[in-house]
BAKEDREN-349068 format. One record per residue (C-alpha): residue number from 1; x, y, z. Coordinates in pm, 1 decimal. Layout:
N
+-----+----------+----------+----------+
|   k |        X |        Y |        Z |
+-----+----------+----------+----------+
| NUM |        X |        Y |        Z |
...
+-----+----------+----------+----------+
***
This chain:
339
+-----+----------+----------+----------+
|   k |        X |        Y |        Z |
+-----+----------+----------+----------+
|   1 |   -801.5 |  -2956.0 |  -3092.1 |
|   2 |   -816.0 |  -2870.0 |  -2701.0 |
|   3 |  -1050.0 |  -3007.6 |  -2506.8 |
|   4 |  -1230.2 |  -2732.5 |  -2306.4 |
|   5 |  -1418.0 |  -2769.8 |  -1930.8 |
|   6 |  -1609.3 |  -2483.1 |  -1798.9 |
|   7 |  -1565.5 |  -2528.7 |  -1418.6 |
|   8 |  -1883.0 |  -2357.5 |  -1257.9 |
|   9 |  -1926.9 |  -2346.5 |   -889.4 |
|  10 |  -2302.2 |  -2252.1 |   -760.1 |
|  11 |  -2449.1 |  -2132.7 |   -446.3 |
|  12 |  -2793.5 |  -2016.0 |   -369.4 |
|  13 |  -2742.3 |  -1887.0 |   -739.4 |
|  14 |  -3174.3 |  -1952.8 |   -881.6 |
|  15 |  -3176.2 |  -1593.8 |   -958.7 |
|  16 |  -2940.6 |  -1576.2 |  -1198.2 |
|  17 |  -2773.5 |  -1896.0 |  -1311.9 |
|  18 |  -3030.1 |  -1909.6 |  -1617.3 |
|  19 |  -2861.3 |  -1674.8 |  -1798.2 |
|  20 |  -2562.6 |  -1777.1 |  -1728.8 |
|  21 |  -2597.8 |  -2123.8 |  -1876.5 |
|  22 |  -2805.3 |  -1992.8 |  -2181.6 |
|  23 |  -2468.9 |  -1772.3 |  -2255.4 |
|  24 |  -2284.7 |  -2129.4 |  -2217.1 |
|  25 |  -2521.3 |  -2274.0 |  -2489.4 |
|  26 |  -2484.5 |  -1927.4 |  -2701.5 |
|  27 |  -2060.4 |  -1995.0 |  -2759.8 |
|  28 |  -1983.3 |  -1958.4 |  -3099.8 |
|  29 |  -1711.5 |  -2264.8 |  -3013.5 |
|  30 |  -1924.9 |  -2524.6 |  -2799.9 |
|  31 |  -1767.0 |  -2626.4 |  -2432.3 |
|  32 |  -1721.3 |  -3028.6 |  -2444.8 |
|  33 |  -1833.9 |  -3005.5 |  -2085.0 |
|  34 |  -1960.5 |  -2848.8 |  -1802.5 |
|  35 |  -1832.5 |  -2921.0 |  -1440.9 |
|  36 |  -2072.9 |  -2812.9 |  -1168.9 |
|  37 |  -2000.1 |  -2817.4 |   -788.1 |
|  38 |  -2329.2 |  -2741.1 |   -568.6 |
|  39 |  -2174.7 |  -2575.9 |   -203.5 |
|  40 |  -2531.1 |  -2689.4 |    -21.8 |
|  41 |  -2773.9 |  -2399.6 |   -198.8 |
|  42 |  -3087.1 |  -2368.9 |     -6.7 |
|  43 |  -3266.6 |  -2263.4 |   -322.5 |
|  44 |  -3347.4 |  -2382.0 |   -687.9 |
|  45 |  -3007.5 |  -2387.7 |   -813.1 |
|  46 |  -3010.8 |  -2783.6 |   -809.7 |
|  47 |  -3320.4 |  -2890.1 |   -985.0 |
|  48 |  -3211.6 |  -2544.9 |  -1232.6 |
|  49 |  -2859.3 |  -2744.6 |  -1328.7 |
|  50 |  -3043.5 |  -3083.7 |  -1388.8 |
|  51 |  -3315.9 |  -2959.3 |  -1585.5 |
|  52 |  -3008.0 |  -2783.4 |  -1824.7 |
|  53 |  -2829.4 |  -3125.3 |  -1795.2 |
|  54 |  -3137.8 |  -3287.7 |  -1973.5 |
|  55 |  -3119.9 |  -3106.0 |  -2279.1 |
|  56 |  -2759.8 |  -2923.5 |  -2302.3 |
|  57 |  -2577.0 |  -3039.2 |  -2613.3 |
|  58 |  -2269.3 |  -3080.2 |  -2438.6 |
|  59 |  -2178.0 |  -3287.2 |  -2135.1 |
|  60 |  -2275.7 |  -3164.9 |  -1770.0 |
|  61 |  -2142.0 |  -3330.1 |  -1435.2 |
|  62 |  -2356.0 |  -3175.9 |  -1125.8 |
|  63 |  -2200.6 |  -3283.9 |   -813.6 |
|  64 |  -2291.1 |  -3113.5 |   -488.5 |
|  65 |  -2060.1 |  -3128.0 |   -177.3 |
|  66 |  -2141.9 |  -3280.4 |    155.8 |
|  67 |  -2073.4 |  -2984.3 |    352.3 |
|  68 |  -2010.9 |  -2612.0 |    243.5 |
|  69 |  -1650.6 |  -2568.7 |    108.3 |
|  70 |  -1663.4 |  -2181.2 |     85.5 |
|  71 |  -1559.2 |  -2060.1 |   -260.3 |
|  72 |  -1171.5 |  -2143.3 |   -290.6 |
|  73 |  -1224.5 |  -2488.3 |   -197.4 |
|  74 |  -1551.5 |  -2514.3 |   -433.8 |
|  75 |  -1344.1 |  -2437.1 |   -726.8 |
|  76 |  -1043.6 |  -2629.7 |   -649.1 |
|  77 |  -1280.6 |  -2917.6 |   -620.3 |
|  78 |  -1424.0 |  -2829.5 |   -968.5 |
|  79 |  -1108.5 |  -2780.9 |  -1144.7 |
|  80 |   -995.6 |  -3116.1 |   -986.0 |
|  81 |  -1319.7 |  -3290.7 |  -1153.1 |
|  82 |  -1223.9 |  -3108.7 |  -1546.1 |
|  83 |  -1122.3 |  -3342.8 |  -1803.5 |
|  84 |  -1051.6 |  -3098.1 |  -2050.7 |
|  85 |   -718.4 |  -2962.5 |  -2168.3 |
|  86 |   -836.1 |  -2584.2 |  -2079.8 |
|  87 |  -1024.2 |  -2497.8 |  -1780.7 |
|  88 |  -1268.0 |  -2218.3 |  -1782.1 |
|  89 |  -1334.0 |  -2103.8 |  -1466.4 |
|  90 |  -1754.2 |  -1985.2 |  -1419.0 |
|  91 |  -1911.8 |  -1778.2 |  -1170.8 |
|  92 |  -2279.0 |  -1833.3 |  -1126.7 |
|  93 |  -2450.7 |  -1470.4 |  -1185.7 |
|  94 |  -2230.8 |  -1302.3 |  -1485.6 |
|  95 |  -2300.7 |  -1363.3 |  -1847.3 |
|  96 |  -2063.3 |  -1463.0 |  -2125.9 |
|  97 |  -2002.8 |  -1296.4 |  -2443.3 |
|  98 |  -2096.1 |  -1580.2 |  -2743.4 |
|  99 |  -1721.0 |  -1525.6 |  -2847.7 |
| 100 |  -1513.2 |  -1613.2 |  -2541.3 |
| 101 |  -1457.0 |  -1988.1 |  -2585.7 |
| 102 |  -1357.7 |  -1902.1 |  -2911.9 |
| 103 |  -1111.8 |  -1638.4 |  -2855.9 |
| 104 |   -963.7 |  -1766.0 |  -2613.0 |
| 105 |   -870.1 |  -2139.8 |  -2686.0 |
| 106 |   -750.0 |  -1945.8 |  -3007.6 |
| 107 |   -483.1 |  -1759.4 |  -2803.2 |
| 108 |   -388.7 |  -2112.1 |  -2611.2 |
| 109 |   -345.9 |  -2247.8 |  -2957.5 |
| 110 |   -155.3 |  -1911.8 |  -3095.3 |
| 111 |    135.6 |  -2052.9 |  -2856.7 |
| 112 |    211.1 |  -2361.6 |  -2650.6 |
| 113 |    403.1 |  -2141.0 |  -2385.1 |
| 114 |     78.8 |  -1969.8 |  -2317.1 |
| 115 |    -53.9 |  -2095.5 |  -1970.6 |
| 116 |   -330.1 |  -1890.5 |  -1891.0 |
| 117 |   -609.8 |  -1595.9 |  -2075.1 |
| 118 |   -773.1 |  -1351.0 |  -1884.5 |
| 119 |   -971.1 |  -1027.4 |  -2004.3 |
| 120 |  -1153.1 |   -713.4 |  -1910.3 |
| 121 |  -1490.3 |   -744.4 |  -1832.6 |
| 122 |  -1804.9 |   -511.9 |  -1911.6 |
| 123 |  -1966.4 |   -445.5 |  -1583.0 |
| 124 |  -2317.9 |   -439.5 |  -1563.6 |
| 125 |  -2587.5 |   -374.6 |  -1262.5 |
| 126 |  -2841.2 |   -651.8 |  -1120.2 |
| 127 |  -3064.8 |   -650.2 |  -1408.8 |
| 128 |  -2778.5 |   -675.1 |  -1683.7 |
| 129 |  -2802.7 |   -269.5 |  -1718.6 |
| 130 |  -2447.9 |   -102.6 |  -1837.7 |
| 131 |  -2282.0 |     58.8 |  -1595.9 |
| 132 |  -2056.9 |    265.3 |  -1831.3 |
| 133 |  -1764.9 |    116.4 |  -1681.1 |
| 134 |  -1495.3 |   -170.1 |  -1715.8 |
| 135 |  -1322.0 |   -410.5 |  -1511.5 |
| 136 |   -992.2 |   -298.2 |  -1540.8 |
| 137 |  -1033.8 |     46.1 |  -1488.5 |
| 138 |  -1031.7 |    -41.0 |  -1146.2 |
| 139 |   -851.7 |   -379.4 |  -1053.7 |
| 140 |   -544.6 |   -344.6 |  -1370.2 |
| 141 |   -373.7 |      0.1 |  -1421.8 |
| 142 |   -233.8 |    128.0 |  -1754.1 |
| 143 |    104.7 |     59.9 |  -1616.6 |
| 144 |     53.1 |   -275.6 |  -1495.1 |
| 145 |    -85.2 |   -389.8 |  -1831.5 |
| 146 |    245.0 |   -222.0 |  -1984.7 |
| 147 |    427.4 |   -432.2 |  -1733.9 |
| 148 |    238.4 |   -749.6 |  -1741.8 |
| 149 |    317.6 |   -675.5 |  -2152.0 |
| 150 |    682.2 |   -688.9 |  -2093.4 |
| 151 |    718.8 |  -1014.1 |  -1913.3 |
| 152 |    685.6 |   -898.5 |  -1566.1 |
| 153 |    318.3 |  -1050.4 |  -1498.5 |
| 154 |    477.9 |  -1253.4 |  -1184.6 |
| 155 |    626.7 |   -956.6 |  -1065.6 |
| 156 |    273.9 |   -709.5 |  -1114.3 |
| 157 |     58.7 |  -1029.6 |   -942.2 |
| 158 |    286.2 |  -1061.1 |   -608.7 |
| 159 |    209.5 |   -713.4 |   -571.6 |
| 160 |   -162.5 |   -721.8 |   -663.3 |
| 161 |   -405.1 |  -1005.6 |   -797.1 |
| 162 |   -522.4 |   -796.9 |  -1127.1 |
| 163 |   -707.4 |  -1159.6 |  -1249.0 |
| 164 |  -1058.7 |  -1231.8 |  -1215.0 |
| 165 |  -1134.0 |  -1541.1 |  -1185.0 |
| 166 |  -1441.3 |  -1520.5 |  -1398.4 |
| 167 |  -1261.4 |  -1403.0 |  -1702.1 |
| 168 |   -950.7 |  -1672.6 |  -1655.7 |
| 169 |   -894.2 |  -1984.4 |  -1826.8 |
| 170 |   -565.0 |  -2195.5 |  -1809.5 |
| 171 |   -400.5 |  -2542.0 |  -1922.1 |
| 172 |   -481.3 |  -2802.6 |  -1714.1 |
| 173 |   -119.1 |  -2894.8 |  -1692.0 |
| 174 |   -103.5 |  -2635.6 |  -1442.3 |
| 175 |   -358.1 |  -2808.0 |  -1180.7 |
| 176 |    -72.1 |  -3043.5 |  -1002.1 |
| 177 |    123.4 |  -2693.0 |   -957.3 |
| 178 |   -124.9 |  -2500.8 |   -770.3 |
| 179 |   -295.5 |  -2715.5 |   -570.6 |
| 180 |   -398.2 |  -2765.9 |   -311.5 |
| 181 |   -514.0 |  -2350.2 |   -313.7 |
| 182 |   -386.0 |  -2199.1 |     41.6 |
| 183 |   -685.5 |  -2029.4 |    228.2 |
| 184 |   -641.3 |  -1745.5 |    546.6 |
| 185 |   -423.4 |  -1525.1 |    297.4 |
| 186 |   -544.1 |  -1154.3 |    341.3 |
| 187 |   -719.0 |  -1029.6 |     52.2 |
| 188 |   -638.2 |  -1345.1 |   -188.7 |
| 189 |   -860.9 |  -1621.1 |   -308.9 |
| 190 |   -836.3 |  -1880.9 |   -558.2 |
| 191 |   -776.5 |  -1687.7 |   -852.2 |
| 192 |   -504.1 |  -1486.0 |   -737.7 |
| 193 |   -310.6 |  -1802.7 |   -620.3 |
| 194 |   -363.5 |  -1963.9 |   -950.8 |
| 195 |   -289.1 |  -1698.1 |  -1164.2 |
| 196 |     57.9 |  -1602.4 |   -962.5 |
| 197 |    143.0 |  -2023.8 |   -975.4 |
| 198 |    101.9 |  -2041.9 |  -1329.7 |
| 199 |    286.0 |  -1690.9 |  -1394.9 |
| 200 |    586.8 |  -1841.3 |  -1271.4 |
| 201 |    610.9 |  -2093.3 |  -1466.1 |
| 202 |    457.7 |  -2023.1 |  -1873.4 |
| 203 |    349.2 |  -1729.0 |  -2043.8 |
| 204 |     31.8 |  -1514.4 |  -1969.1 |
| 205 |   -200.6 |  -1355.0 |  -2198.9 |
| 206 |   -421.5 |  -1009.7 |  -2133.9 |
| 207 |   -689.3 |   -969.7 |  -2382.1 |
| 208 |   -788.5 |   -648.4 |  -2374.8 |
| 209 |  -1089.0 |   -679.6 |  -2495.4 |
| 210 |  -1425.2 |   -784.8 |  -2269.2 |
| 211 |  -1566.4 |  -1109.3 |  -2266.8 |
| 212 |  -1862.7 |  -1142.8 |  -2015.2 |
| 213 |  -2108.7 |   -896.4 |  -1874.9 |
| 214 |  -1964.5 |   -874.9 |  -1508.3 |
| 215 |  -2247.4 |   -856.8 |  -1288.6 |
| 216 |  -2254.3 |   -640.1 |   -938.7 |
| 217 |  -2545.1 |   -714.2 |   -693.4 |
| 218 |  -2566.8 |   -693.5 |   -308.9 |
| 219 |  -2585.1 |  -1080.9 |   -363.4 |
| 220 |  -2207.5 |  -1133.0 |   -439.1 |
| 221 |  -1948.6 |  -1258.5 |   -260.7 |
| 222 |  -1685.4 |  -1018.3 |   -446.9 |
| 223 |  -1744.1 |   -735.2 |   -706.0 |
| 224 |  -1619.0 |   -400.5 |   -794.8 |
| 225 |  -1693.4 |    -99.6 |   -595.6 |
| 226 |  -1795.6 |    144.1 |   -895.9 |
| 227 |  -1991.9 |    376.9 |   -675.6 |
| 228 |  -1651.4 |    418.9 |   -494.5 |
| 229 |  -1633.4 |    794.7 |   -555.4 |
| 230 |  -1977.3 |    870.0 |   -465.3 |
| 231 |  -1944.8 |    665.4 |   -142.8 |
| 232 |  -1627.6 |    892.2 |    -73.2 |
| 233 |  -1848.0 |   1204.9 |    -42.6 |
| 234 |  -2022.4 |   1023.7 |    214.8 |
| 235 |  -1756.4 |    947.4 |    484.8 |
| 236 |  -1471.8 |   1173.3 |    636.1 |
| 237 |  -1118.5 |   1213.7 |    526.1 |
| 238 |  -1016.7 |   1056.7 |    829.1 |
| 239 |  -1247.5 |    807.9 |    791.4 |
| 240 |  -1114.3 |    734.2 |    401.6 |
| 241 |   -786.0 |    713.1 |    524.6 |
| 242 |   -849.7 |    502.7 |    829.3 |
| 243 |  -1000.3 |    259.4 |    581.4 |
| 244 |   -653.2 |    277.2 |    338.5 |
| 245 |   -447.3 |    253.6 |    634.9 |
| 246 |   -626.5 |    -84.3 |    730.7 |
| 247 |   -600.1 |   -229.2 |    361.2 |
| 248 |   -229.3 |   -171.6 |    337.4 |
| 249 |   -169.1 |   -340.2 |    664.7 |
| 250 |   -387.9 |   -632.2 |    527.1 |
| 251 |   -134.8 |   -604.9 |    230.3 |
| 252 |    143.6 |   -599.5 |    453.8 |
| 253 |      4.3 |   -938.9 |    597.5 |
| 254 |    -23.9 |  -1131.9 |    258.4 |
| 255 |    336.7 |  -1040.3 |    176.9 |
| 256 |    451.6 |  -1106.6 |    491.0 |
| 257 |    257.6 |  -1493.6 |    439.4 |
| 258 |    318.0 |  -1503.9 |     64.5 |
| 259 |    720.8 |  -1471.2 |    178.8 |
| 260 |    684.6 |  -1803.1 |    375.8 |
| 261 |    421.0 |  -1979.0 |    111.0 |
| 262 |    706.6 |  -1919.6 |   -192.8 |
| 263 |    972.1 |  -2068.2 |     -7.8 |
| 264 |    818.6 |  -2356.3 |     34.4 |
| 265 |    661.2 |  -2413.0 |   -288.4 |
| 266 |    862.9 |  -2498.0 |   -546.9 |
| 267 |    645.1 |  -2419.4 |   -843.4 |
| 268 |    673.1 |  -2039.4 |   -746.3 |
| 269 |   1061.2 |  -2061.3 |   -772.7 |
| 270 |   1151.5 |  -2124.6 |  -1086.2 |
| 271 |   1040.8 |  -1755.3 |  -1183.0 |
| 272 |   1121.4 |  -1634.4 |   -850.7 |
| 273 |   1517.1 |  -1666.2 |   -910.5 |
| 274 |   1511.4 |  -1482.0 |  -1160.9 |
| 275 |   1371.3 |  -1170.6 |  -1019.2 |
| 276 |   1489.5 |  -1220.6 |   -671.2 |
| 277 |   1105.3 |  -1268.7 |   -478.8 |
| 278 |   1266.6 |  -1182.1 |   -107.8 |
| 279 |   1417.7 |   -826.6 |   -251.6 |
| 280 |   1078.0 |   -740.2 |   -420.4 |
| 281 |    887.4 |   -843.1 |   -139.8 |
| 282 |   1119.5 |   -648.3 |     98.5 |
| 283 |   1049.7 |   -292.6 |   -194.8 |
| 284 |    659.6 |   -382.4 |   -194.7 |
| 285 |    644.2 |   -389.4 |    215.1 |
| 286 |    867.4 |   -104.5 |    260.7 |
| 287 |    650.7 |     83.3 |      6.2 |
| 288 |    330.1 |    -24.3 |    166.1 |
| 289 |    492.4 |    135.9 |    530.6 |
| 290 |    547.3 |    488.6 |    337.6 |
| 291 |    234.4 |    460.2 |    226.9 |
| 292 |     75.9 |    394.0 |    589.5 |
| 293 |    317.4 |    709.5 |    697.8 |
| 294 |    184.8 |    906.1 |    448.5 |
| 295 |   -225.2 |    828.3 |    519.4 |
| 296 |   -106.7 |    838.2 |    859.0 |
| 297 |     29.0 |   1196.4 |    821.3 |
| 298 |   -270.0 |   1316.2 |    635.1 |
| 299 |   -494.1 |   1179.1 |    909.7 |
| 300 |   -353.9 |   1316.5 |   1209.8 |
| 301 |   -359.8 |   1683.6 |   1034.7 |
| 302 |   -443.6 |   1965.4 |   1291.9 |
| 303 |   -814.7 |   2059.7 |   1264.8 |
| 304 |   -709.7 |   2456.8 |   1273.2 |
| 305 |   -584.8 |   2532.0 |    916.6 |
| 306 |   -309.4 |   2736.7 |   1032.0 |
| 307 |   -216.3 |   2482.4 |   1231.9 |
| 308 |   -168.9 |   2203.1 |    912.0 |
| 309 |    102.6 |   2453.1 |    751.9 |
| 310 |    355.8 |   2312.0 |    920.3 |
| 311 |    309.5 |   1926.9 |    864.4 |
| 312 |    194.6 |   1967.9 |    522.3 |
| 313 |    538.2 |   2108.9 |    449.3 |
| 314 |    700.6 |   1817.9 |    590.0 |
| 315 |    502.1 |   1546.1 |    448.0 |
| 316 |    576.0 |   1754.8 |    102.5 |
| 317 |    930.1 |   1728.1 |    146.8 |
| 318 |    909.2 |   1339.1 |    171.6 |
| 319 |    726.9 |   1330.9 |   -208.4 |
| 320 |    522.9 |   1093.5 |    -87.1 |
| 321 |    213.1 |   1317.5 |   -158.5 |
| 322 |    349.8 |   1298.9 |   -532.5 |
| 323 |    393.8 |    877.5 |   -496.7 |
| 324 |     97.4 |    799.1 |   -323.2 |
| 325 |   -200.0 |   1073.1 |   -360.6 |
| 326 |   -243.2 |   1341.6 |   -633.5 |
| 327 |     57.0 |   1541.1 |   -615.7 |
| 328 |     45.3 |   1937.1 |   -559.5 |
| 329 |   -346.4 |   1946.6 |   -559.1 |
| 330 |   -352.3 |   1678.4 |   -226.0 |
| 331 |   -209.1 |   1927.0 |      4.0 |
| 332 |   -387.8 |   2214.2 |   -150.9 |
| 333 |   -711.1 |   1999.8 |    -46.1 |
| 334 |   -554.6 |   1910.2 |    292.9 |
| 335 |   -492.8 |   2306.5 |    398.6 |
| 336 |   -832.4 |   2454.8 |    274.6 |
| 337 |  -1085.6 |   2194.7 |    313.8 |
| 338 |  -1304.0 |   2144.5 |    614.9 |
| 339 |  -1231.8 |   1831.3 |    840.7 |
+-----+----------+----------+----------+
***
């Protein structure tokens, strides 16, 4: 039977680590320990973990760094500390369904090729209200989980991280292979390095079912923007597509660093000859400069309507408004609406 570590990292977490640990106690398949790293909280969240320590029935390691490590390096540290054969990796606000211990070593056991289980996630406001949405209706497409399905999970992760770290868990086997975790790669932290490390090399399995209540406060250091679309209404098209023209250049950036990172690790190779990493990094930058062309096109459109005719038709004879926005109703929008 696997041994399994939950790897929590904690900072300035008092309001809502209770119920996080309660859900820990609440597994239907009990964790054989609990690795906490403290990154210098200013609040309760210390003398919260001890008192749990005291009276959980499993074992729980606190351990709280000299100086502030910033997430990445907080979890890398925890993982490092796990002795377990799976590693569950724990953020300090969400709350975990009783089943996910459970399910999940059962799909590590299902197969020995498996290396790592993620899932959707139920997301859920401050105050554990339902949002009415999911995690993966924003962060893992239809076709990517059709992908990912088909043995291209390497391939859909060097494009875009679609794991959350708070619904991962993985073999420790794995550990030597991705550490240490880079940091200063745009829009990437430690989950998306570990999942793409371990993609490479076994097997990856998408539950698609949820397994924690994913919780979205101001408080957080990442989330999901659910109020996206009612934020749109609140900003200017060229505003929106200023902001998607900086994100794809970001993108453009981790590729560009990714490129250089792969080549000099090993333990992204193996996979990576297979499916040829410096051609699909070469398609996935030249896609992200049509779609800069494209925002930038939409952008720059004439403020006279008349005046838009004319580059609307040539920015519909690219199809890019059919690859990258919403097809024939895009530059419907872009001739008759108000700028």
């Amino acid at each position: 039977m696997n041994k399994v570590s939950i790897a929590l990292c904690t900072y300035n977490g008092a309001n809502f680590l209770p119920k996080q640990l309660r859900s820990f106690l609440q597994q239907t398949r009990p964790p054989d320990e609990l690795i906490v790293c403290d990154d210098r909280s200013g609040d309760t969240t210390v003398e919260i973990i001890e008192k749990f320590a005291q009276t959980a029935p499993f074992s729980v390691a606190l351990h709280i760094n000299d100086e502030n490590l910033g997430s990445t390096k907080n979890f890398e540290k925890a993982v490092s500390l796990c002795t377990g054969d799976l590693v569950f990796l724990s953020d300090q606000d969400d709350v975990w369904f009783p089943k996910k211990l459970e399910k999940f070593t059962t799909e590590f056991e299902r197969s020995k090729n498996v290396g790592m289980v993620f899932s959707d996630a139920e997301l859920v406001g401050e105050t554990l209200e339902p949002l009415g949405h999911r995690l993966w209706e924003f962060s893992f497409t239809p076709e990517e989980r059709r992908r990912a399905k088909k043995g291209k999970m390497f391939e859909v992760l060097l494009k875009k991280n679609v794991v959350t770290g708070a619904t991962m868990a993985f073999r420790t086997t794995f550990r030597e292979m991705f550490s240490p975790i880079p940091i200063g790669i745009p829009n990437t932290i430690h989950d998306a390095w570990i999942a793409l490390v371990i993609a490479a090399n076994a097997d990856i399995s998408l539950l698609e079912e949820c397994s924690i209540f994913y919780r979205q406060h101001a408080g957080q250091q990442l989330g999901i923007d659910w109020k996206y679309k009612q934020k749109i209404k609140q900003t200017t098209r060229r505003e929106r597509y200023a902001a998607s023209i900086g994100f794809q250049q970001k993108e453009q950036e981790r590729l560009i660093i990714f490129a250089e990172i792969i080549k000099s690790h090993p333990q992204l190779q193996k996979k990576g000859a297979e499916i040829r990493i410096d051609e699909l990094i070469e398609s996935f930058f030249e896609e992200e400069n049509q779609m800069i062309e494209h925002y930038e096109a939409r952008r720059n459109l004439p403020r006279e309507k008349l005046k838009r005719i004319s580059p609307i038709i040539k920015e519909l004879s690219t199809g890019r408004y059919n690859r990258f926005s919403k097809g024939f109703i895009s530059p419907v929008k872009d001739l008759f609406e108000n700028w």
